[in-house]
C-alpha positions in Angstrom: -2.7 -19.4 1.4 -0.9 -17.3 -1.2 1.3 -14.2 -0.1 0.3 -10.8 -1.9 2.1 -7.7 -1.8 -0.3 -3.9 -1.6 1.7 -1.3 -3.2 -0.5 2.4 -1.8 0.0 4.7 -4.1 -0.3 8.9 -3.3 -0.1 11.2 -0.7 -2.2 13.9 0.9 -1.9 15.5 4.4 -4.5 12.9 5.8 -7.4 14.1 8.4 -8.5 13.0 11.5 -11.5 11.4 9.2 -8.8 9.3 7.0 -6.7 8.7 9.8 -9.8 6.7 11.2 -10.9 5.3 8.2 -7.3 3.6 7.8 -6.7 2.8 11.7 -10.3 0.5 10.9 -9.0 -0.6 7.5 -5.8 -2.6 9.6 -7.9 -3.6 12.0 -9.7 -5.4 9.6 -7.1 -6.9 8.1 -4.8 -7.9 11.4 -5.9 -11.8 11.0 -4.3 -11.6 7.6 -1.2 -9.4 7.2 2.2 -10.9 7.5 3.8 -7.2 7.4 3.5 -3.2 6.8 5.4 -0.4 6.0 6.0 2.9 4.9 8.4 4.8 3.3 9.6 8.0 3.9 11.7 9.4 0.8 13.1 7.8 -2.2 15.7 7.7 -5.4 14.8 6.1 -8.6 18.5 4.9 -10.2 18.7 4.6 -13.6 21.1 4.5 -16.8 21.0 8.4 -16.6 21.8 8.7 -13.0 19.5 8.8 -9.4 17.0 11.7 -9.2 14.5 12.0 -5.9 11.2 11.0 -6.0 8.5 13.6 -5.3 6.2 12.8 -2.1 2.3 13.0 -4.0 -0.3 11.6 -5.4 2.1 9.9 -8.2 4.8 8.1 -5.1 4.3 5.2 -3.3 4.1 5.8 0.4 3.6 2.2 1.9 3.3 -1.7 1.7 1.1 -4.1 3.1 1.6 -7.9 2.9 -1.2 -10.0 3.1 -2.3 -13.5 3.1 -5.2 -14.8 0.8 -6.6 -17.9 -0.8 -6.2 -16.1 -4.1 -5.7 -13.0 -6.3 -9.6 -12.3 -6.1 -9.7 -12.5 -2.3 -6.9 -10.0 -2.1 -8.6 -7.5 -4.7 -11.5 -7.1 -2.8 -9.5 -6.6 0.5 -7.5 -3.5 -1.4 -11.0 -2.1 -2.7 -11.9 -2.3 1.3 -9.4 0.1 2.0 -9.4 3.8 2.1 -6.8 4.6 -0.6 -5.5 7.8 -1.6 -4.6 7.3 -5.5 -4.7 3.6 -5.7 -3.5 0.5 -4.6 -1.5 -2.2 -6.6 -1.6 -5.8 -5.9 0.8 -8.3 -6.7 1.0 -12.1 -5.6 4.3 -12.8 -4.4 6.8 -15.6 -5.0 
């Protein structure tokens, strides 16, 4: 099995309806994840200097790593889930 990181992408004030929606979403994917997280605030650091990041629909707001035979397997287990914006997936070295 290959390692693959979910990036989840926007923010909204989430209802009792999302809240459920993503409470079954990890309970679907318990067998599988390796870890999850979420981030509260951030900086982005550049040449010019370190500025905050806004908290929307542009900011990542958590992580999931997951276990899958391949890149295909973990797409379809990030279109399962009840993203806000969108969801990035990245296999992992």
């Amino acid at each position: 099995m290959k390692k693959f990181m979910l990036l989840h992408f926007g923010f909204e004030t989430p209802t009792p309806e999302i809240m459920e929606a993503w409470n079954n979403w990890f309970e679907s994917i318990k067998d599988i994840e390796v870890e999850r997280g979420g981030f509260k605030s951030g900086r982005e650091i550049s040449k010019d200097g370190a500025t905050d990041l806004p908290w929307g629909p542009g900011c990542i707001t958590a992580y999931n790593i997951i276990e899958a035979e391949d890149m295909a397997a973990a797409e379809k287990v990030a279109q399962e889930n009840p993203f806000i914006t969108s969801i990035r997936v990245y296999e992992l070295r």
